[in-house]
Structures are given as C-alpha cells and as structure tokens.
C-alpha positions, 0 to 999 in steps of 0.5 A, spaced: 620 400 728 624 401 721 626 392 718 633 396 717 633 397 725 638 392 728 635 388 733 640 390 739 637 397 737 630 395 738 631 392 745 635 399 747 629 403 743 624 399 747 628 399 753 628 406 753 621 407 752 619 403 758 623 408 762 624 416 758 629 419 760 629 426 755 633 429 761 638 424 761 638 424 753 640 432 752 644 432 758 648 426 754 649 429 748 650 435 750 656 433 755 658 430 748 658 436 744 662 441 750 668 435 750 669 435 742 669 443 743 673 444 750 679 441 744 679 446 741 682 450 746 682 446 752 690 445 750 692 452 749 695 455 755 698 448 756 703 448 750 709 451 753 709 445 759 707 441 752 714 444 749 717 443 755 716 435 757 715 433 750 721 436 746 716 439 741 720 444 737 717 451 735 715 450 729 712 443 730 708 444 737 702 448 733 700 441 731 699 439 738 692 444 735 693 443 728 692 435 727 686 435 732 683 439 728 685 437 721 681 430 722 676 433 725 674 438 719 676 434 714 672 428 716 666 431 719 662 431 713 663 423 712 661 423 719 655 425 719 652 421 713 655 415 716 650 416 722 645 417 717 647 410 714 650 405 720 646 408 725 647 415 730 647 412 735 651 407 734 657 413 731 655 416 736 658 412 742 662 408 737 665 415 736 665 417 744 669 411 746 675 412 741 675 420 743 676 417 750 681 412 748 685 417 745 684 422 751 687 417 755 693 415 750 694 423 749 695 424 757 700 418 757 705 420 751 712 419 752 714 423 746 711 428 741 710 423 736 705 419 741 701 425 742 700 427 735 697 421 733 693 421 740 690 427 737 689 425 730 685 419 734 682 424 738 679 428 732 676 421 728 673 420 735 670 427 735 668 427 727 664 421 728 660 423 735 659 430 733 655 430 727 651 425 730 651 429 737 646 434 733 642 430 729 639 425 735 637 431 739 633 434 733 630 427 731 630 424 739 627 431 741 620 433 737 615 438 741 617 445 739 618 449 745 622 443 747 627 443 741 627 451 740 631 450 748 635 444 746 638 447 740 639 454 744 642 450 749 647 446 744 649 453 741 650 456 747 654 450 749 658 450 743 660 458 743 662 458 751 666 451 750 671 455 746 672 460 753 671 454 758 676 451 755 681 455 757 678 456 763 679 449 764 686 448 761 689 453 765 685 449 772 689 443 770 695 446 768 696 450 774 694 445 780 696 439 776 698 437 769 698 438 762 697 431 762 690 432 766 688 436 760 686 430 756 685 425 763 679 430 764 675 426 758 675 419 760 671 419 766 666 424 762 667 420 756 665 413 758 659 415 763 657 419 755 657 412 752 654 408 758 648 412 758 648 414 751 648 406 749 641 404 754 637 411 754 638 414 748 634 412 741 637 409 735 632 412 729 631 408 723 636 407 719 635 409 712 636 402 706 642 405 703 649 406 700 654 410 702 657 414 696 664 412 696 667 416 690 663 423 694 666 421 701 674 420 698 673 426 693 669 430 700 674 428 705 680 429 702 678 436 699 676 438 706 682 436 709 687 438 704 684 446 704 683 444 711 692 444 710 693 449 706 689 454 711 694 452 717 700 451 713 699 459 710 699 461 718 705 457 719 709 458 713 705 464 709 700 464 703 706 464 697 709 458 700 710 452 695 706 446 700 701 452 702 698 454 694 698 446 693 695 445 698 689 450 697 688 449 690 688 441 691 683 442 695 679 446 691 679 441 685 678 436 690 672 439 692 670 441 686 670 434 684 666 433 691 660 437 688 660 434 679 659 427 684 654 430 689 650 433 683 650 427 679 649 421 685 642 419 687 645 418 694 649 423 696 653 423 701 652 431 702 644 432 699 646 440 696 638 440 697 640 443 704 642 449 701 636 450 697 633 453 702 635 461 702 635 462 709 638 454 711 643 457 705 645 464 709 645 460 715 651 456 713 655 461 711 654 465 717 656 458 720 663 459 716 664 467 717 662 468 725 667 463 727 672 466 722 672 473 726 671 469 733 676 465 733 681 472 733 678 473 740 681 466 743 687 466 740 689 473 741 687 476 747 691 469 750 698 472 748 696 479 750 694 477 757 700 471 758 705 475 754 703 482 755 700 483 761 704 477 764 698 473 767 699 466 769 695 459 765 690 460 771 689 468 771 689 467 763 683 461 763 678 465 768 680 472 764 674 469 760 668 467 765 664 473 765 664 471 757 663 464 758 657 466 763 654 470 758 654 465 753 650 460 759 645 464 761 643 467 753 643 460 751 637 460 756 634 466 755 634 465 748 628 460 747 623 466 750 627 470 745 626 467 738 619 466 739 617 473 741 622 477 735 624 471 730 631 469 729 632 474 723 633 480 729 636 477 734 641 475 730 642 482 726 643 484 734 648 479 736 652 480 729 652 487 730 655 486 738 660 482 735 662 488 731 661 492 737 666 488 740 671 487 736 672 494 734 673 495 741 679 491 740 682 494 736 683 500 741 688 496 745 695 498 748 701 495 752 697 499 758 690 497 756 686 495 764 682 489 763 677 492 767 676 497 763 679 494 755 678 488 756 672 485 759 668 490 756 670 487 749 668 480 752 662 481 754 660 484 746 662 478 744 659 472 749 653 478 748 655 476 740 656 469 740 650 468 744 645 471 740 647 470 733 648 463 733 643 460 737 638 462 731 642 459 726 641 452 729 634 453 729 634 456 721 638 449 720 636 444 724 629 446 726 626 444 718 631 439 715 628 433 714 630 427 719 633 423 713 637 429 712 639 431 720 646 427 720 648 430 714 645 438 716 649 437 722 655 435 719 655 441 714 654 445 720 660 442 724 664 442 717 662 450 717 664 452 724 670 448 724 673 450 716 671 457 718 674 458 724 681 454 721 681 459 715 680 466 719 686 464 724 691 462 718 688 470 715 689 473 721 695 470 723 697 472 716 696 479 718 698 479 724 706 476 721 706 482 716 703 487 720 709 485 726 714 485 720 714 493 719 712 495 727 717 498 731 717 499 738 720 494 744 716 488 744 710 489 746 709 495 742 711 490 736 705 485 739 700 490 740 701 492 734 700 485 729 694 484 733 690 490 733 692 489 725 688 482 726 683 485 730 682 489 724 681 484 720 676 480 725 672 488 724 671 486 716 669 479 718 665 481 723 661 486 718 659 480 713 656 476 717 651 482 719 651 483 712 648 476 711 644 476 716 640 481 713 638 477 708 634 472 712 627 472 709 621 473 714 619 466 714 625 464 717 621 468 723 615 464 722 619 457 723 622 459 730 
C-alpha cells in the first residue's frame, strides 16, 4: 500500500480484500453513473407541473435543466483531478452523498429559487462522483475481458440513461409527483455510498499538488462557454451576455492550456490526446451527444405537443430504444474482440445518420409506429455501437495516474458537447419557425425538421472521424 493511502483507506482496502465483491463494485459504480445521467433528462417531462407548483416563469424554468448541468460541465475536469490527488474513493462518496442530499432538498422545495440551488448542489455532487465513477471501474477491474464487459456496460448505461430518464420521469410524474422525481435518488443514493465506503478500493494516492491556477482558469472557462451555450438557446447567438459569455470562455480556456502546458502537474495532462485515437475518440465524445441530444429534446415536444401523448405515453415512447442500448451493451464485449472498435463505431455512426435523417422526414400526421420507432431503434442501434468503442479507446490504455483525469475529460466532452448541440439546434429551430407558416403544428414540425437537419450534418462528422481511427486501436480492444 502506497505511504500516501490514508489509514482508514487501508483498513476498507484490506477489508475489501478479505471478502471481493467485484460484482458489488461494478453494480456501485455503475448505479452511480445511471443516477448522475437520469438528471439530465429525468425532470424533462416534469417541468410543466414544476411551472405550475413553483411559480417558474417561462423564461426561467429552463434553469431547472440548465444550472444542473452548468455545474456539472464546468466543473467536471477539477473533479476528476481531484479524485486523482484526494483519493477516488473518498470523491466518489463524498460526491454520491452531496447528490443525495440535494435530491432530497430539490424534492422538497417550497419556491423556485429553493429548487435551483438544490440543482446546483446536485451537479457539484455529480461533477465530484462522476469522474471518479470511471476511473475506480478502470483501475478496480484489471483482466481484460472483465474491463472490456465493464466499459461496454458503463456505456450502455450512459447512453439508455438519457431515454430511461424520461421514462422514469413520466412514471413519477403521472402516479405521484414532481417531487418523486428527485426523491427517487435518496434511497439509491445512500445504499451507493454505503457499499461504495466498505467494498470498493481506494487506489494510491498520487503525492502531489492540485494546480490552482489551472483549476479556476479551466473551471470557469468551462462553465462560462458552458453559459454562453445555453444563453444562445434562450436568448440567440447576437445577444450581448451570449457573445460575452463565449468569448470569455474561450480566453479562459486559452489561458487553461498556456498554464497546462507550462505546469509539471497538470490538472488536464494534454499527454491524453497525444495519442491520435485517444484524441479522435474525445472528439467523438463531444460530436456524437451534439447530434443526440436533438432526439431527446425534440421528438419530447413532438409527441406531447404534436401527437398529444401524455408524460407517461411520452417516457415509455422511448423503451424499445432504451432496450436496445441494454442489450448492445452486453453484446458489445463479443463484438469488439472479433471486429475492433474502428468498424463497429463506422457502424454505429452511420445507424446514427440512418436515423436521424429518418427524422428529418416527419409530419403533423407522422404514426409512430411507422416515423417513430424506426428512427429510435437507428439510434439505440447508433448510440450503442458507437460509443461503447470510445471507452475502451480512452480508458482501456490510460495510465492509472491519469484515469481520474481521462475520465473527466470524457464527461467534460460528453456534457459540453450535448450543451452545445442544443443551443445550435434550438437556434435553428427559432429561425426555422420564424419564417414557417402553417397552423401551429405545421410551424413546430417545421423547426424541428430544420433541426433535424442540422443533427444529419453533426451526425456525418462523427462518421468522419471515426474513419480516422488508426488500426492499432484494434489491436488494443
């Protein structure tokens, strides 16, 4: 055991030792990983009972969304480095149980303004377990095959948790409450931290210092274009805040990379992206959610606002997709083996432009059955096979001083990326809208059919940089 270990680390280590649960371990940190995602979305179809209870004004309710998110993006990157300082371990229940706490504050809320700090609470919870949730599986689990499985499992996790949050949230909203929206995490949340604190292993701490000038440069960076991207959604991209905001960012992070580069010890070591596949894999990180996250957000209005489903028919409208995600994810560590990451992820990027061009074809009239379902199943199909590969690409050959800030970096890219592609999609959806005639409907379909076009051009970059995968990242799956 490392001298750096902290005692009460070393009696969980040898206690965990004595009685190895890996099962426990995975099944931990994989719960984990499907709370902090199910927030993403879990609250979409709950906002208008929100509205209604709280006194949320038009404008401000997208901040039931946006501040969990803002934190949770920005601070992602100081997370994962801290896991890698402080202890994973230690970040990752001390993070569970904040998310937990705040769960249990949001449920409560009296007013808005409760709500949204309960929010902002919850995304400091989750930008503190969440890098951390990635870089104990990668350095807890060590036999290959056993990893590959993990890693897939976790990926599958993150892609489904987007469609099972709606799911969930229209369950909750329609039987019970808003307010069981966010109750749901406690009792999850404290049975994580329980047997996070006696099975998992706290790794080796490394004997370091945290760069202070690198986390508030990186931090705020993120969290100012963080900003600016969702301002540009409610505002547009020429309001005065919105440009500020982004070009801010962009000198913040600027200034993030001259004090990365000079620093001995970095709070992102730019060494990840040395590696040309490690690199394209993080960009495919950022581009995939970008094109995504349009399927979430917009076929939610269409089938509530266009077809009149309810929260519930709404939620369970994304099942097959999210079934799909489940058993890909269990496929997938047969899969990589035999064909390599490089063509399964051309594969699954290509279903992703297979199914989102689908959309593109929809009407006021459009069946599910026959518009619907078959662009949700190109998706799950998409999500699944594309994204699964870029874990194992990142995580599966990152040293293990590293893995808290790999991790982090491929949260930041996740999250940043699917912020971004709504505030461009939205954007093209309002000026699509503006110009549409037709009853109301009509002027819907058409802005989101616009913004499905604009998923199709995301789409086909991410097929683009998959090509450039070199065939060794075959060799490593």
């Amino acid at each position: 055991m490392s001298e750096t270990t902290l005692p009460a680390s070393g009696t969980a280590v040898a206690a965990t030792a004595a009685r190895p649960r890996p099962g426990v371990v995975l099944a931990t940190l994989l719960t984990c990983q499907l709370m902090i995602v199910l927030d993403i979305t879990v609250m979409n179809v709950a906002l208008p009972r929100i509205q209604a209870d709280l006194g949320f004004t038009a404008a401000s309710l997208s901040w039931v969304m946006s501040s969990y998110t803002l934190v949770f993006g920005g601070l992602l990157l100081l997370g994962g480095r801290a896991g890698d300082l402080f202890g994973r371990k230690r970040m990752f229940v001390g993070g569970v149980l904040l998310f937990t706490v705040a769960s249990l504050a949001g449920g409560l809320a009296g007013s808005a303004e409760w709500l949204i700090v309960a929010r902002i609470a919850q995304g400091l919870g989750a930008a503190a377990a969440g890098p951390s949730t990635l870089a104990l599986l990668t350095t807890t689990i060590t036999e290959a095959r056993a990893r590959l499985r993990a890693l897939a499992l976790f990926s599958g996790m993150s892609s489904a948790g987007f469609a099972v949050g709606l799911i969930l949230g229209g369950l909750l909203t329609e039987w019970l409450s808003w307010r069981a929206v966010l109750f749901i995490n406690v009792p999850f949340g404290l049975v994580v931290a329980a047997l996070a604190a006696r099975f998992v292993v706290e790794p080796p701490r490394q004997r370091a210092r945290l760069d202070l000038p690198g986390a508030v440069t990186g931090t705020v960076g993120v969290a100012t274009l963080v900003y600016g991207f969702i301002r540009a959604a409610e505002a547009g991209w020429s309001d005065t805040l919105t440009l500020v905001s982004l070009i801010a960012g962009l000198v913040l992070l600027g200034a993030f990379l001259a004090v990365e580069v000079r620093t001995a010890e970095p709070l992102l070591p730019l060494r990840l992206f040395a590696d040309r596949n490690r690199a394209a894999a993080y960009a495919n990180f950022f581009l995939g959610p970008m094109a995504g996250m349009s399927m979430f957000f917009f076929l939610t209005q269409y089938l509530q606002d266009v077809r009149g489903m309810n929260a519930l028919g709404t939620g369970f409208a994304f099942l097959p997709m999210a079934l799909l995600v489940f058993a890909l994810s269990r496929a997938i560590p047969r899969l990589l083996p035999r064909f390599g990451p490089k063509p399964v992820a051309i594969a699954g990027t290509l279903s992703m432009i297979a199914g989102v061009s689908w959309l593109t074809q929809l009407g006021t009239g459009t069946p599910y059955l026959t518009g619907v379902l078959g662009p949700m199943v190109l998706m799950g199909l998409g999500m699944g096979l594309a994204f699964s590969p870029l874990n194992v690409i990142i995580m599966g050959s990152v040293p293990a001083r590293d893995a808290g800030a790999a991790g982090g970096v491929l949260q930041t890219m996740q999250q940043t990326g699917a912020t971004l592609g709504l505030a461009i999609l939205v954007t093209i959806f309002g000026a699509a809208t503006r110009t549409a005639t037709g009853s109301p409907h009509d002027v819907l379909v058409t802005g989101m059919t616009a913004a499905f076009i604009g998923s199709v051009v995301i789409a086909c970059l991410t097929f683009v940089v998959a090509l450039t995968f070199r065939r060794d990242a075959d060799r490593a799956a």
